[in-house]
C-alpha positions in Angstrom: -1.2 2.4 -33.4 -4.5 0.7 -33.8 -5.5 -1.0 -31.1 -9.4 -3.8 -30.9 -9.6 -7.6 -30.7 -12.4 -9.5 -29.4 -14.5 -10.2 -32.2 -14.8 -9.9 -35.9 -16.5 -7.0 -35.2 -13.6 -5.1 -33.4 -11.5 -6.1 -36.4 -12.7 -5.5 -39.6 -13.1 -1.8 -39.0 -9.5 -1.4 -37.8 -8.6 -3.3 -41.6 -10.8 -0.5 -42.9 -9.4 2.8 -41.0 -6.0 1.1 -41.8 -6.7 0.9 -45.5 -8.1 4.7 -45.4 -5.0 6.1 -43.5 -2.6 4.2 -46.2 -4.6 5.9 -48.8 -4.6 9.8 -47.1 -0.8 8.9 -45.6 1.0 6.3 -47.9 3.9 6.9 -45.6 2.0 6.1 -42.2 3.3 3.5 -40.4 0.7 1.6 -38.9 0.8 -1.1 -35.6 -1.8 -3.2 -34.9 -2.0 -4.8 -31.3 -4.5 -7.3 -30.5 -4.9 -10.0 -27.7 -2.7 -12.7 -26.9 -4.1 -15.8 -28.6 -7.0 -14.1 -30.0 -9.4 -16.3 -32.4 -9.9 -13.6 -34.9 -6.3 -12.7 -35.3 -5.4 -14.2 -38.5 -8.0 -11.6 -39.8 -4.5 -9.2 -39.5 -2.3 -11.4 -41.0 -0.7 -10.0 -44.8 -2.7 -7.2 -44.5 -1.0 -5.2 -46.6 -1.9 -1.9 -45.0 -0.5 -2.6 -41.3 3.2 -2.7 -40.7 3.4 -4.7 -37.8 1.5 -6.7 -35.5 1.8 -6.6 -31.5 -0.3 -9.2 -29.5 -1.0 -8.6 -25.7 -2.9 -10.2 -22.5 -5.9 -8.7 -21.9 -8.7 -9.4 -19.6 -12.9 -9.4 -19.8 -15.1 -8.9 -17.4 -17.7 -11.6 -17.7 -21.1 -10.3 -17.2 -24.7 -11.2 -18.0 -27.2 -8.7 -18.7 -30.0 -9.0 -16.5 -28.6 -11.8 -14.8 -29.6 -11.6 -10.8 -26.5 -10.5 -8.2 -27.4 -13.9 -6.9 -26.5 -16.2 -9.4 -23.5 -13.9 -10.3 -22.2 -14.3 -7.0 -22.9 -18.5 -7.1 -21.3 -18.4 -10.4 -17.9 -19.9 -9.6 -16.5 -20.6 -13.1 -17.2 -17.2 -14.0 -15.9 -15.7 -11.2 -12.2 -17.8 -11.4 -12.2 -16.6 -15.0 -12.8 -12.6 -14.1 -10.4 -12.8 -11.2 -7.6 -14.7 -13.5 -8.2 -11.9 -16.2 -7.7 -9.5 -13.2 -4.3 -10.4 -13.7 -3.9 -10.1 -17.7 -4.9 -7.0 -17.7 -2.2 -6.2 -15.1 0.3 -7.4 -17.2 -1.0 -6.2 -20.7 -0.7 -2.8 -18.8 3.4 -3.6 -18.5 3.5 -5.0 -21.9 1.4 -1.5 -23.6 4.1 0.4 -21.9 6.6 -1.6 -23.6 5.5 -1.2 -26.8 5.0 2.3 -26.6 8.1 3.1 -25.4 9.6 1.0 -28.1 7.7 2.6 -31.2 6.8 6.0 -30.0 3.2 6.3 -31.8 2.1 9.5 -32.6 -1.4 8.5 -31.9 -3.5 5.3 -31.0 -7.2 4.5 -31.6 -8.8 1.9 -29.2 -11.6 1.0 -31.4 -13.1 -1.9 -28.5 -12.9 -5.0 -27.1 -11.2 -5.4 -23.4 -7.8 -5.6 -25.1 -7.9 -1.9 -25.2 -7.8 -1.5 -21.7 -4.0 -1.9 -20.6 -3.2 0.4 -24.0 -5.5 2.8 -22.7 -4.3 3.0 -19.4 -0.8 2.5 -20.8 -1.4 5.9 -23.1 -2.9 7.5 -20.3 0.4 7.2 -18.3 2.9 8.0 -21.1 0.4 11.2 -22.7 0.0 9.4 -26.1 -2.7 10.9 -27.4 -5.2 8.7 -28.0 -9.2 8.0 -29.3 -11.8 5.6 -28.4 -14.7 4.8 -30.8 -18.0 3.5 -29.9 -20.0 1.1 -32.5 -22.8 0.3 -30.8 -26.3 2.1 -29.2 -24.4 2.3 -26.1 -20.9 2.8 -24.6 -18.6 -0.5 -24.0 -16.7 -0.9 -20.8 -13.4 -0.4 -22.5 -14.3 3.3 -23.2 -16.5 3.9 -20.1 -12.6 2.9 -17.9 -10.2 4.6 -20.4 -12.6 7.4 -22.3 -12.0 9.9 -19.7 -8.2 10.3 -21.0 -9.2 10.0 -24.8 -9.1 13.5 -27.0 -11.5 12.6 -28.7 -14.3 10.3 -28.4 -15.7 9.1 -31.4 -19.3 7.3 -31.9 -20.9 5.2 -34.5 -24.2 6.3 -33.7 -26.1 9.7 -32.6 -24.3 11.6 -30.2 -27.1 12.1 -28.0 -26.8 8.8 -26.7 -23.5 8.9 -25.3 -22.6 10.4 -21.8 -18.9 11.6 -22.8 -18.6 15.4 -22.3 -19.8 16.8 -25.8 -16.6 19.0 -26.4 -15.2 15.8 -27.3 -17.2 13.7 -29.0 -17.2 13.1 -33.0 -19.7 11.7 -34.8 -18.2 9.2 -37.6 -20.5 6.4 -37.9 -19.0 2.7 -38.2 -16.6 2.1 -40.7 -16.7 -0.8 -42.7 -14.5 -2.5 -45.5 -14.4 -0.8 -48.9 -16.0 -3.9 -50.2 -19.2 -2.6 -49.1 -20.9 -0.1 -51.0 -24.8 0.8 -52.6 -25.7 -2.8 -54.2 -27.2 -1.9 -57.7 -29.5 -3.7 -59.5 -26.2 -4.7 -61.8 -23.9 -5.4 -58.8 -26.6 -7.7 -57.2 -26.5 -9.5 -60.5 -22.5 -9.9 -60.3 -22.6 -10.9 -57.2 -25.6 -14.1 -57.6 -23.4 -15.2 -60.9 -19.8 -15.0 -58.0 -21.6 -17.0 -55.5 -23.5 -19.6 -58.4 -27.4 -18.2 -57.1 -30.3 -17.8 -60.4 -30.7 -14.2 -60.7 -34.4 -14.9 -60.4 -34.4 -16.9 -57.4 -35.6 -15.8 -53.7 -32.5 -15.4 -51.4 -31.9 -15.7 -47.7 -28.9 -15.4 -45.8 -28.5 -15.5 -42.2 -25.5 -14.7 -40.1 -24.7 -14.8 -36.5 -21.2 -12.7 -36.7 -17.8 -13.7 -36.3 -18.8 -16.4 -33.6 -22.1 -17.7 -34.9 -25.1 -17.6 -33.0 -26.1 -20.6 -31.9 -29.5 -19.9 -31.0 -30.5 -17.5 -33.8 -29.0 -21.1 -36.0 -31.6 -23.4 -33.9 -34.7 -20.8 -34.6 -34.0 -21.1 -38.4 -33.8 -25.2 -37.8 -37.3 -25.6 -36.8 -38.9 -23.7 -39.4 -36.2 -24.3 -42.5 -38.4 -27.9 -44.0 -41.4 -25.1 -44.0 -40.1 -22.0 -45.4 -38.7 -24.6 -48.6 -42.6 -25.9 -48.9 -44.1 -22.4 -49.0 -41.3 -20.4 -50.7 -40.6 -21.3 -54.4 -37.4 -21.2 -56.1 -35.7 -20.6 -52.7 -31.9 -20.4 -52.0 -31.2 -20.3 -47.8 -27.2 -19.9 -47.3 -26.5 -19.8 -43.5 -23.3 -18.5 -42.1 -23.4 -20.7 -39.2 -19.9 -20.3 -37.2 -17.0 -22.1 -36.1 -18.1 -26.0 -35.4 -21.5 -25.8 -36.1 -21.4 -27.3 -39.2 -24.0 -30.0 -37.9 -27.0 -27.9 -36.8 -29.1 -29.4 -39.1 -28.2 -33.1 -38.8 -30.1 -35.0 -41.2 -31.9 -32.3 -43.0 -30.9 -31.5 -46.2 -31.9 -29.8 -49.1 -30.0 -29.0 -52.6 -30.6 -25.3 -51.7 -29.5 -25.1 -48.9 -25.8 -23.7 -48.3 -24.5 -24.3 -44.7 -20.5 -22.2 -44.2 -19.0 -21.8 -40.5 -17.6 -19.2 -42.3 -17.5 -16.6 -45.2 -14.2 -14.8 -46.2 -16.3 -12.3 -48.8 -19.4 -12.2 -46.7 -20.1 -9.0 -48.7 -20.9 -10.7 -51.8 -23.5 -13.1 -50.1 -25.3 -10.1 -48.1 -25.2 -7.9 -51.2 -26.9 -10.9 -53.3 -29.2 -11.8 -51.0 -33.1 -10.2 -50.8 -33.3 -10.8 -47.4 -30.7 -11.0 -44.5 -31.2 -12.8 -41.1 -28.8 -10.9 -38.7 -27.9 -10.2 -34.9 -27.3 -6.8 -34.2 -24.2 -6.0 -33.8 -22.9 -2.7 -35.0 -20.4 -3.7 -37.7 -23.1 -6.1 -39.2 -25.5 -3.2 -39.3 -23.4 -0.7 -40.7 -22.9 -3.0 -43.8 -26.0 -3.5 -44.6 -26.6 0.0 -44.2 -23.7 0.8 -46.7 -25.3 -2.1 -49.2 -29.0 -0.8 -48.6 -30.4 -4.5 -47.7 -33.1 -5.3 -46.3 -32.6 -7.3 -42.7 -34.4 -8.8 -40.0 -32.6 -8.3 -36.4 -32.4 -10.7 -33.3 -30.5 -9.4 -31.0 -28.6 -11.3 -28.2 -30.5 -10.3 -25.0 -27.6 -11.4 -22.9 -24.8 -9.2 -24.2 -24.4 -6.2 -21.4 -26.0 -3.4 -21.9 -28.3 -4.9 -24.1 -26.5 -3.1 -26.8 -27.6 -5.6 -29.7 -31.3 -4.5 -28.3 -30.9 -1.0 -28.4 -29.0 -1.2 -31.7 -32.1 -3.2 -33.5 -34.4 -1.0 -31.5 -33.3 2.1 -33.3 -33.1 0.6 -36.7 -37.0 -0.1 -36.0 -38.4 2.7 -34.9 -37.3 4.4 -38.4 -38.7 1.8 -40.4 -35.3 0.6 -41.4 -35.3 -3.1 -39.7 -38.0 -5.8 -38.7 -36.8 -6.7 -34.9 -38.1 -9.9 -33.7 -36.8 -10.6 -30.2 -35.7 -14.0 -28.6 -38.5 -13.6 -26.2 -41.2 -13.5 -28.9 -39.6 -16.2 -30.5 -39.3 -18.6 -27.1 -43.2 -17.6 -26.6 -43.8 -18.9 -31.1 -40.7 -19.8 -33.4 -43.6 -19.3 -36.1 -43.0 -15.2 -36.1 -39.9 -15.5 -37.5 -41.5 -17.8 -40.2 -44.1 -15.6 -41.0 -42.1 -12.5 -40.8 -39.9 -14.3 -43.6 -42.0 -15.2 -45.8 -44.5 -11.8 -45.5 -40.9 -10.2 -46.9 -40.1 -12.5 -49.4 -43.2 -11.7 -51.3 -43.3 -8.2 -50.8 -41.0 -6.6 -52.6 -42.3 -3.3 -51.8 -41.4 -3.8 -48.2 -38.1 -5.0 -49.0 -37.1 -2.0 -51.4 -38.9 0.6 -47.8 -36.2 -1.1 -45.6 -33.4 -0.9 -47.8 -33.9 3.1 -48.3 -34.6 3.4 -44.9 -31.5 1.8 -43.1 -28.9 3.2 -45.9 -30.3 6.6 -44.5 -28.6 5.7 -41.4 -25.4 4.8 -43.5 -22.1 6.4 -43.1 -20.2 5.3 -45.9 -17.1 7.3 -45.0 -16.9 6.7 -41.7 -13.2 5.1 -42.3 -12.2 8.3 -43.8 -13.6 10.5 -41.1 -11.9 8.2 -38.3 -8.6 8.4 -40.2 -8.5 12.2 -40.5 -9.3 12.6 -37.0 -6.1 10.4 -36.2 -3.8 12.1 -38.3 -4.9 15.4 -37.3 -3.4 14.4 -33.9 0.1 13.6 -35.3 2.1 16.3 -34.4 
């Protein structure tokens, strides 16, 4: 049983560890259970390598990082919704004992997002044997509640910067679709001639995940008319989410590509000689895999700071320009001139791409899928 929901991010690894158990165990049979009503859920649907598909309530803690106990407390809104999802998570609990009594899994992986809590808790109770994995910098509160029970406790990053007890944790890195691999020179090539880009013309691409970032969208508004008059031959695509089609209102410009959102994302990142990225641990790990070169913007709000600490150890080996939103709010100009200092230095580029595929773990589906089945009695 695979268990995440949430985000994009929480998804596409699961499609990934499902594909790799398939391939080491044709005869697996694999369950997928996500959240009731989730928005990424038709990311599932005629997968091939998953069986069957569960759904269940689940519930999130809302929470703001750095955000003052004062306002948290004043925050009504938030505060109906965390008390109401106080309640899904009650009954997702009754609903992961259903299904497990009903399939029997050998194993489960909670992979993230607060849908894994009620499974977890629900495994807990009927000794299913189970594993949590950790993408980011820093643990999520799914893992911090059920973790404890977990065999194993797999991260994406260095085990140093988890608090689990080490006799259980397993270092696998972040798995990613097989669609992701080292970008050659030649594959680079195929994949400007898939997405109709000249071979010789500069590329940026910018993504703000599964959701969009709608900030990270609005710093690339005020400085896109500029970056066209000093760049030439530039191609901007922007990946910029679910209803925000109309960020740039009237601007236009016949190389500039606006998507809410891009099925083979792969092909665009792999094509492009620059990526414009949040942080987020799935997003890093394939450019990793590809060997691009990226600037990061993490979300300061997310708890934890996890997109921070993510881009913050990217940097320090040279393997990632961060900018952060407060630099920006202070002069939306750095992230103009960090742009365009990349674009025409393609010596810089090519130090960032070695650097962060060093950090790659290009069989991280594999390892996560070995470490399940080992569990299957």
């Amino acid at each position: 049983m695979l268990c995440g929901g949430g985000t994009g991010g929480h998804i596409t690894p699961i499609l990934a560890i499902a594909h790799e158990i398939k391939r080491q165990q044709p005869d697996a049979y694999i369950v997928y259970v996500g959240e009731h009503g989730g928005k990424f859920s038709h990311l599932t649907k005629h997968v091939t390598s998953i069986d069957e598909i569960r759904t269940i309530y689940g519930g999130k803690l809302r929470r703001y990082h750095k955000q003052s106990w004062i306002k948290t407390v004043l925050d009504v809104r938030t505060n109906y919704f965390n008390v109401r999802d106080m309640f899904f998570v009650f009954i997702g609990f009754f609903q992961s004992l259903s299904i497990i009594r009903k399939i029997k899994p050998d194993t489960i992986l909670i992979k993230g997002g607060y849908v894994g809590v009620p499974v977890g808790l629900a495994a807990a109770y009927k000794k299913v044997p189970f594993i949590t994995h950790d993408s980011d910098a820093t643990q999520s509160l799914t893992t911090k509640i059920v973790g404890k029970w977990a065999t194993y406790n797999a991260t994406g990053m260095d085990e140093r910067l988890y608090s689990y007890p080490k006799h259980k944790i397993r270092f696998v890195g972040v798995p990613v679709a097989p669609e992701y691999e080292h970008v050659t020179k030649d594959i680079k090539s195929r994949y400007r001639k898939d997405i109709k880009v000249p071979e010789s013309a500069n590329l940026l691409v910018i993504t703000g995940g599964s959701h969009g970032a709608i900030r990270l969208n609005e710093y690339v508004v005020k400085i896109i008319a500029q970056l066209f008059e000093q760049i030439n031959d530039l191609y901007v695509i922007h990946q910029v989410g679910k209803g925000n089609a109309g960020i740039y209102k009237d601007y236009k410009h016949q190389n500039l590509i606006i998507e809410e959102f891009i099925a083979d994302l792969y092909k665009y990142t792999g094509a492009a000689d620059i990526n414009i990225t949040r942080s987020g641990a799935t997003s890093v790990a394939e450019l990793a895999v590809q060997g691009k070169a990226v600037i990061l913007v993490p979300n300061p709000e997310l708890t934890g700071g996890q997109q921070t600490k993510n881009a913050q150890l990217l940097a320090t080996k040279k393997a990632a320009v961060l900018i952060s939103e407060k630099e920006l709010s202070v002069d939306n100009n750095i992230l103009l001139s960090n742009i365009i200092s990349l674009l025409n230095d393609k010596e810089a580029q090519a130090t960032l791409s070695v650097n962060i595929e060093k950090v790659a773990v290009p069989d991280s589906a594999s390892r996560i899928a070995m470490l399940l089945l080992s569990l299957v009695n």
